[in-house]
N, C-alpha and C positions, 0 to 999 in steps of 0.2 A: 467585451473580453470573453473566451469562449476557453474552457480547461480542456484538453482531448488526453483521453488516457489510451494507452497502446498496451494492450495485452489481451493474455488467455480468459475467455468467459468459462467458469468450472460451474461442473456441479458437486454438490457436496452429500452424500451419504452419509448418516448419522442414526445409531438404531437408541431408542429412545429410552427414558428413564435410568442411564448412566450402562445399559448391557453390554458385554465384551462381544466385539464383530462373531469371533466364533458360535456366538447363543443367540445370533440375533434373525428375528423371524422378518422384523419388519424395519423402514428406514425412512427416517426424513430427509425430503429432497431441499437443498438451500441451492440458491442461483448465489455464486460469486466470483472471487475473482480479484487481487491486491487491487485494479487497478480501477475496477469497477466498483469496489468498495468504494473507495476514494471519490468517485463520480457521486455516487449516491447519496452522498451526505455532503457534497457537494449542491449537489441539484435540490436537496430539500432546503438548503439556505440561499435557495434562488439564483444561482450562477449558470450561464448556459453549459453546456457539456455535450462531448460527444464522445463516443466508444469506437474505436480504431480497434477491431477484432475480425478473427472468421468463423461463420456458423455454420455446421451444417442444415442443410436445408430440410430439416424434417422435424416431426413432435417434439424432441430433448430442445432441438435450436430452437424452436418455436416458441418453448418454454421459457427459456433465456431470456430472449427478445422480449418474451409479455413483461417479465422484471423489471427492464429499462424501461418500458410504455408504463408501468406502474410506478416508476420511480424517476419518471419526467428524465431520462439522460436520454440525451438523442443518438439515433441508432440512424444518420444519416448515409455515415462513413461504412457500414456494416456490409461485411462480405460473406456471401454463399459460397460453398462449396462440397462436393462431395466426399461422405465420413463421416467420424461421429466425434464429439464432444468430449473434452477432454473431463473426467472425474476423480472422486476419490475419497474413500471412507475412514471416517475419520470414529474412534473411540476412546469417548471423555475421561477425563481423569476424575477421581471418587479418592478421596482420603489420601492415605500411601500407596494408590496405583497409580501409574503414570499413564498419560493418553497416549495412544497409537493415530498413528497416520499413514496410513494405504494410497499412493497413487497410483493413478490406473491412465494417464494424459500421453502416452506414447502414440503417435502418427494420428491424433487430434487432428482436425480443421485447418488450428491455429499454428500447430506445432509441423503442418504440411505444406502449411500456403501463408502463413500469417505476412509475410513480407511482401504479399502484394498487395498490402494496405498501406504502404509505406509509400507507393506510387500516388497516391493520391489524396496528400495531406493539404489542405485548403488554407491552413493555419495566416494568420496577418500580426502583424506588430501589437505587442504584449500579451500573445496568447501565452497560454501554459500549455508546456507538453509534456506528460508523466507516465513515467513507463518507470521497471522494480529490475532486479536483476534476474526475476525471475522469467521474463521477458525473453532476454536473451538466453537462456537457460532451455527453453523448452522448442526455442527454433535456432539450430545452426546457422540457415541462410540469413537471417537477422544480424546477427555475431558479423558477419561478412560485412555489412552494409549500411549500419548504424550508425557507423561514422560522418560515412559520405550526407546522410540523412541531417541527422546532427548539424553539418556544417551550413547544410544548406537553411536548416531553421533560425542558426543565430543571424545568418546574412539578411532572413527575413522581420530580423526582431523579436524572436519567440521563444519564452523563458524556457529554456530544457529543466525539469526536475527529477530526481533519477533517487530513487529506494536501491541503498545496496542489495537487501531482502537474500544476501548470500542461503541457497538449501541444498546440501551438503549431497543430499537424496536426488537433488535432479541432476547436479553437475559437481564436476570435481575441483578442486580448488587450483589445481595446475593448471584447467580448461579456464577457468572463471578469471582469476588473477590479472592475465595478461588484457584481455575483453575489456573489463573494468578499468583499468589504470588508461586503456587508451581513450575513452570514455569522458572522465572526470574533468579534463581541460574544459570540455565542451560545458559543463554541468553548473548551472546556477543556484541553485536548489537543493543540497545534498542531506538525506536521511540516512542513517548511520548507526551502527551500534558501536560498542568500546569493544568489543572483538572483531569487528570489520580491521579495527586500526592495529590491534596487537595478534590476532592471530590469522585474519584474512589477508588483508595490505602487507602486515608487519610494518609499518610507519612508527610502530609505538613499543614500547618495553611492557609488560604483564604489571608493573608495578605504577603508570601510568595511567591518571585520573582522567577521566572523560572532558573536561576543560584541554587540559596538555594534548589528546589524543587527537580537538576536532581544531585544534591550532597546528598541529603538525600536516594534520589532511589539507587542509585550507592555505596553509601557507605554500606546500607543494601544489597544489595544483590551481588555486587562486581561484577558490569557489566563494561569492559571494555571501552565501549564506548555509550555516549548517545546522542540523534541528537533531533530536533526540530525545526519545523518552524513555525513564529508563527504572525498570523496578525495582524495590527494595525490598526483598521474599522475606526477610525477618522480620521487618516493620510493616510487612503490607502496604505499603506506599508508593504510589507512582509519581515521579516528577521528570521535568518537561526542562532542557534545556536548549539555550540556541545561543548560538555563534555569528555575530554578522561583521563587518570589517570595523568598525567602532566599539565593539564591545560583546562582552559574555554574559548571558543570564540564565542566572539559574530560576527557574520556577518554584511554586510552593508545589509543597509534595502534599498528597491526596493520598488519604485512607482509601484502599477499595475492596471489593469484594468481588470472585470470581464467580461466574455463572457459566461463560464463555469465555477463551480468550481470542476465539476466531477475530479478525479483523481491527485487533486495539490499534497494532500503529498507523494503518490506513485510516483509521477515525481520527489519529494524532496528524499524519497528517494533513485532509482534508481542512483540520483547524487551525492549522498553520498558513494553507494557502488563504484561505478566508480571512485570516487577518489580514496576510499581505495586502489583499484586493480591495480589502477596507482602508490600506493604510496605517492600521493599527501600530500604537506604540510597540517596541519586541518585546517588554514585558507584559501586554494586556495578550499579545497573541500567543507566548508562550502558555501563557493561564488556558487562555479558553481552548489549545489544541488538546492539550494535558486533561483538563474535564470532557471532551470528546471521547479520548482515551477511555477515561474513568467509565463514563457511561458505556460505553461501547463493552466492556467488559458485566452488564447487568442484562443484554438480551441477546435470546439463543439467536440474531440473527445476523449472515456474516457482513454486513453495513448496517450504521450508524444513520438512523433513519428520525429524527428530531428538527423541530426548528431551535435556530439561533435564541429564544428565550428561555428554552430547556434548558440549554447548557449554562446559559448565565445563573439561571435561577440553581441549580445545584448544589451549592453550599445552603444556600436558605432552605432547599426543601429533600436535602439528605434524609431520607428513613422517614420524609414526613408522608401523611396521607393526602395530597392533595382535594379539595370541598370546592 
């Protein structure tokens, strides 16, 4: 079984010890990416993987590309091209400041030619295929042709998983809306938030609980399964629920603590698919995607980079010192 994820490889600019972009002299570089997140914490729990992207062919791509090599995802699929890498500076949030987010990913690699990777998808019966809505967002010719692509993976057996990942900043919801809805028939695997359904889709009323919301999505469009994590800002708690055609479960909700929040629900996901691949009961996989999360939010980096024992052990060795 081999997970291929399809999208934009970014880089992330960050200037350090909490400075506002305007004061900032100097910045750290992160290789990421929704979809390469997902791979990478993937790949450290041993799963094959591969990255369906375009790089350009110079230092920044080069850079990229060493990430994947460090982070075991296979970069067989991986396409050159002339131009430069999509980025964008991002400024943490500190107390009652809120973070900023700068992109800078216009006429990218990915976002120029990403669709000629689509030509040559290898994929075989029970692969995973995982691409975010951000995907289609940053390449139009995408948008066109996802469909056709789509159909041809179910005919081959190959689970489509799709992150709504709706950002308001890269595309407009009158653009996004119609994309997405033609989309979701095709889609096994569906990641969600409770305003995907009430104020993206509008499937849902505002007064409509995250249960009601991924029953009304699932019943329209007859998605196998649906996942969510979802935070509780007053309580500080994250919990993990999923949706599959037998039943709803809600997870335990988890104290956490922010450091980062780059990359939470791509950690939520990845532990989601991992359950499936295991088979895992849907409440033993709801737990361990939701402690993904958890973690995911204690390092500055934008994937979730642990084995499988870290994550279990997390309640036992919360705030301990490990010896």
């Amino acid at each position: 079984m081999t997970v291929y994820g399809f999208g934009e490889v970014l880089l992330r600019y960050t200037p350090p010890n909490y400075e506002q972009l305007k004061d900032a002299n100097t910045f750290k570089v992160n290789v990421g990416g929704a979809e390469l997140n997902a791979l990478v914490t993937l790949a450290q729990f041993g799963h094959t993987t591969e990255m369906l992207t375009v790089l350009p062919n110079h230092a920044l791509g080069h850079l990229a590309l060493q990430k994947m090599f460090q982070t075991r995802v296979g970069t067989a699929s991986v396409k050159y091209n002339n131009g430069r890498i999509g980025t964008y500076y991002m400024e943490e949030s500190f107390g009652f400041r809120s973070g900023k987010v700068i992109y800078d990913r216009e006429h990218s690699t990915f976002a120029n030619h990403g669709e000629d990777v689509m030509e040559e998808i290898n994929a075989q019966s029970g692969d995973f295929f995982v691409f975010t809505g951000i995907t289609l967002a940053v390449n139009t010719m995408i948008r066109h042709q996802i469909v056709d692509v789509l159909k041809q993976l179910k005919q081959q057996g190959v689970n489509i998983v799709f992150d709504i990942n709706f950002r308001s900043n890269l595309w407009s919801k009158e653009t996004a809306v119609p994309i997405i809805k033609s989309i979701l028939p095709f889609v096994d695997v569906l990641f969600f938030g409770k305003k995907d359904a009430t104020h993206l889709l509008e499937t849902n009323d505002l007064d409509d609980d995250i249960q009601t919301c991924a029953k009304t999505i699932q019943s329209e469009y007859d998605i196998d399964l649906m996942a969510s994590s979802n935070r509780n800002i007053e309580q500080s708690t994250l919990q993990g629920i999923m949706l599959t055609k037998e039943k709803y479960i809600e997870g335990q909700a988890y104290t956490y603590t922010v450091l980062n929040r780059i990359g939470a629900g791509d950690a939520f996901m990845a532990g989601v698919l991992h359950g499936l691949n295991k088979a895992w009961q849907p409440e033993d996989t709801v737990d361990f995607a939701t402690k993904c999360s958890v973690l995911q939010h204690t390092t500055n980096e934008d994937a979730l980079s642990v084995q499988e024992s870290d994550v279990f052990n997390l309640s036992t060795h919360f705030g301990e010192l490990k010896r």
